[in-house]
C-alpha positions in Angstrom: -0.9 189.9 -114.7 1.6 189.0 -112.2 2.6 185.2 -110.5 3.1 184.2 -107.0 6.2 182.4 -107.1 6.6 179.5 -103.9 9.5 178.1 -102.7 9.2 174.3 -103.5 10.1 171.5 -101.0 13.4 169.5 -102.3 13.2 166.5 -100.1 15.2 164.0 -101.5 13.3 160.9 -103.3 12.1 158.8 -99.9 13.7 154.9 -99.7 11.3 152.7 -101.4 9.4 150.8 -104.2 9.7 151.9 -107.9 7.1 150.6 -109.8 7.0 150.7 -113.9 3.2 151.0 -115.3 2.2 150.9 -118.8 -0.7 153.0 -119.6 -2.5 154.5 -122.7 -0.7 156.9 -124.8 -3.3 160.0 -125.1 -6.9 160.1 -124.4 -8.2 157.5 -126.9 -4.2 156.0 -127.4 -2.6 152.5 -127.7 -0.9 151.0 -124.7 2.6 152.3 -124.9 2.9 155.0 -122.3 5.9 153.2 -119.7 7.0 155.5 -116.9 8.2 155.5 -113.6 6.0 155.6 -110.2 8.4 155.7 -106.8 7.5 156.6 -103.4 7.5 160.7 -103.8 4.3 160.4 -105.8 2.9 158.6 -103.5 3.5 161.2 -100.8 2.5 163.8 -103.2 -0.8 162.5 -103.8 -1.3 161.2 -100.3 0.0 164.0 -98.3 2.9 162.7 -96.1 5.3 160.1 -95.5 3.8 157.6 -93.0 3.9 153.8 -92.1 1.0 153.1 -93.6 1.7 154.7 -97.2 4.9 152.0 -96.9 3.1 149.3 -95.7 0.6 149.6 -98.5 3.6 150.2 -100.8 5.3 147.5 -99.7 2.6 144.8 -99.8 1.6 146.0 -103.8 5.5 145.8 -104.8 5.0 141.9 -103.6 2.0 141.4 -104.4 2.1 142.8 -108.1 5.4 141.2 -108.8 3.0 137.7 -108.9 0.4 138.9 -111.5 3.2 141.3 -113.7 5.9 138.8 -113.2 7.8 139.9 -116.8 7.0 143.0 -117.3 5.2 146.6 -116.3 2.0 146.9 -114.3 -0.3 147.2 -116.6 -3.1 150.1 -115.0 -5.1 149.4 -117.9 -5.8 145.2 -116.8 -6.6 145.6 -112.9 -9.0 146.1 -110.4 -8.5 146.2 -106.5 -10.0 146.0 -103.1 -9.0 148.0 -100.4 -9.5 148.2 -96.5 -10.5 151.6 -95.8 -7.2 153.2 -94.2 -6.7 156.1 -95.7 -2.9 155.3 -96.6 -3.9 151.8 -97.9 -6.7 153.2 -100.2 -4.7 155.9 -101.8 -2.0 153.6 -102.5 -4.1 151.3 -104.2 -5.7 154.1 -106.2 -2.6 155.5 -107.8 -0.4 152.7 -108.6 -3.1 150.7 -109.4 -5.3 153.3 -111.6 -8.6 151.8 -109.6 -11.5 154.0 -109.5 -15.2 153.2 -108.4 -16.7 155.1 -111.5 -15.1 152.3 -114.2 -15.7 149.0 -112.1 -12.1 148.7 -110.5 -11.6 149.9 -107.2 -13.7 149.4 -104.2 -13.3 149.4 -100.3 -14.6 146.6 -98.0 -13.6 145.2 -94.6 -14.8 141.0 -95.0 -11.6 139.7 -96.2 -8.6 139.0 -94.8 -5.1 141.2 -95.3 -5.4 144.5 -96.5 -5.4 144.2 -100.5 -6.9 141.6 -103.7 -6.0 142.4 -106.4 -7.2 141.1 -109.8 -6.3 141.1 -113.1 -9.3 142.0 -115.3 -8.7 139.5 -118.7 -8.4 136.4 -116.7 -9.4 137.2 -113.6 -6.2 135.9 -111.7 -6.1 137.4 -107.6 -3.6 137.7 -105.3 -4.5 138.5 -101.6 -1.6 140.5 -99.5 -1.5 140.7 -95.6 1.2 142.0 -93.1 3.3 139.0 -91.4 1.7 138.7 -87.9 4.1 140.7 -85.3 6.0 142.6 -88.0 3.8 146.4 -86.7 4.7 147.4 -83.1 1.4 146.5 -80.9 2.0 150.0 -79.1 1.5 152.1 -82.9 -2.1 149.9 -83.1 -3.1 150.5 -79.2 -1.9 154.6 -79.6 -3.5 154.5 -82.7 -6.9 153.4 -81.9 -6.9 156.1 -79.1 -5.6 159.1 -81.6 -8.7 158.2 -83.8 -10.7 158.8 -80.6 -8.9 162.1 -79.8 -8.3 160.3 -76.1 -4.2 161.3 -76.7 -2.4 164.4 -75.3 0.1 166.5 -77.8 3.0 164.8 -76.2 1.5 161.4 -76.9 0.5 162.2 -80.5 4.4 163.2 -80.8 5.1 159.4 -79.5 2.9 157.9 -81.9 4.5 159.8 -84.7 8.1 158.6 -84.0 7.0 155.3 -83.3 5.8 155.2 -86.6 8.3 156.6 -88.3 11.0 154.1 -86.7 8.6 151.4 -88.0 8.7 153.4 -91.3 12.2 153.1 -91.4 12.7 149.6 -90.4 9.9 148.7 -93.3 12.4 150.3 -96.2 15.2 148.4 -94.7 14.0 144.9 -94.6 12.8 142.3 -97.4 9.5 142.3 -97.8 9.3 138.2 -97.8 9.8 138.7 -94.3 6.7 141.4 -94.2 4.0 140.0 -95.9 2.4 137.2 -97.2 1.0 137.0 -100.9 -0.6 134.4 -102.5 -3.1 133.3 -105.2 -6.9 133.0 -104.5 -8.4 130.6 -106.7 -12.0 131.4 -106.4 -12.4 135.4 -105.6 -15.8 136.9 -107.4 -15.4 140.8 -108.1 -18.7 142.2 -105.9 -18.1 146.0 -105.7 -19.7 147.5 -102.1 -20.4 151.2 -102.3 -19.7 152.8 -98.5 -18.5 156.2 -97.7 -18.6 157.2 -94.5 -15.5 155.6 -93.1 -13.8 157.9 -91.0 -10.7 159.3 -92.3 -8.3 158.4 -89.4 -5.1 160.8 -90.7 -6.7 164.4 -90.4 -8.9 163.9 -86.6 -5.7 165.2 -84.8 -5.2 168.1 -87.1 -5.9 170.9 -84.9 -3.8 169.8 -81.5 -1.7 171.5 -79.8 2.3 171.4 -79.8 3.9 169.3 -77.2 5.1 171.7 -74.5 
């Protein structure tokens, strides 16, 4: 039997976040497995580099850094809530280890910011939102209007370097000037079960090139 063998893309490691977890050993182990999430497994698991992916990077690596303070994020200990961007959910779900099916991940749109996250033993929550004025107004306005397929190839080229100079101005600044964490003192966990928000990163998959 023979193999297909595929060149693989090399891309150096993107800018960015590393974030030590500690997770269970094996199947049924203790708590000792420590490794290393960065910003390429996020783009493997989500697709592609984008704004959003760094945004919602971005906001967890502050936002963690108050309920792990001393030590690895522990995936075993925490529960999240996402808005329902597609970048912003799949961030939470991979470094967080969230998932609908054990009681710690859900999406919902009535709160402010765009994460809270919980730890599960004591229940302590930290809310995260974007600094207001820190996203271009023009990547929201284009945006709203890609989701509505109402932009022309040359404008969906726009948007894309638009965000990707926001992209690159996120990885070069501290995030204390980004975002805004603090604690929420009274947060009750009340999962919500929706799904059928539109996925806003594939409606422009089939437009044409710019000419």
């Amino acid at each position: 039997m023979g193999f297909l063998l595929f060149a693989c893309d090399s891309k150096p490691e993107p800018a960015g976040p590393v974030f030590q977890t500690v997770d269970t050993e094996f199947s049924k182990g203790r708590l000792t497995h420590i490794q290393q999430v960065g910003m390429n497994d996020l783009v493997k698991f989500h697709g592609h580099l984008c704004d959003g992916l760094v945004v919602g990077a971005l906001a967890l690596e502050q936002a963690l850094e108050l309920l792990f303070p001393n030590g690895p994020i522990d995936r075993t200990n925490i529960r999240i809530v996402s808005k329902p961007s597609p970048c912003l959910t799949d961030v939470a779900i991979y470094l967080t280890g969230g998932r609908y099916q054990f009681n710690t991940f859900y999406v919902d749109t009535a709160f402010e910011g765009m994460f809270l996250i919980q730890k599960i033993d004591d229940q302590s929550t930290v809310s995260v939102r974007l600094r207001p004025g820190v996203k271009p107004a023009e990547i929201d306005s284009l945006g709203r209007l890609a989701v509505h397929r109402a932009l022309s190839p040359c404008d969906i080229d726009q948007l894309q370097k638009l965000e990707d100079d926001f992209t690159n101005y996120l990885l070069q600044t501290p995030t204390d000037s980004l975002f805004i964490s603090q604690r929420r003192d009274s947060f009750t966990w009340a999962p919500k079960l929706k799904n059928d928000y539109l996925k806003t990163d594939i409606v422009n998959k089939g437009i044409a090139p710019c000419q």
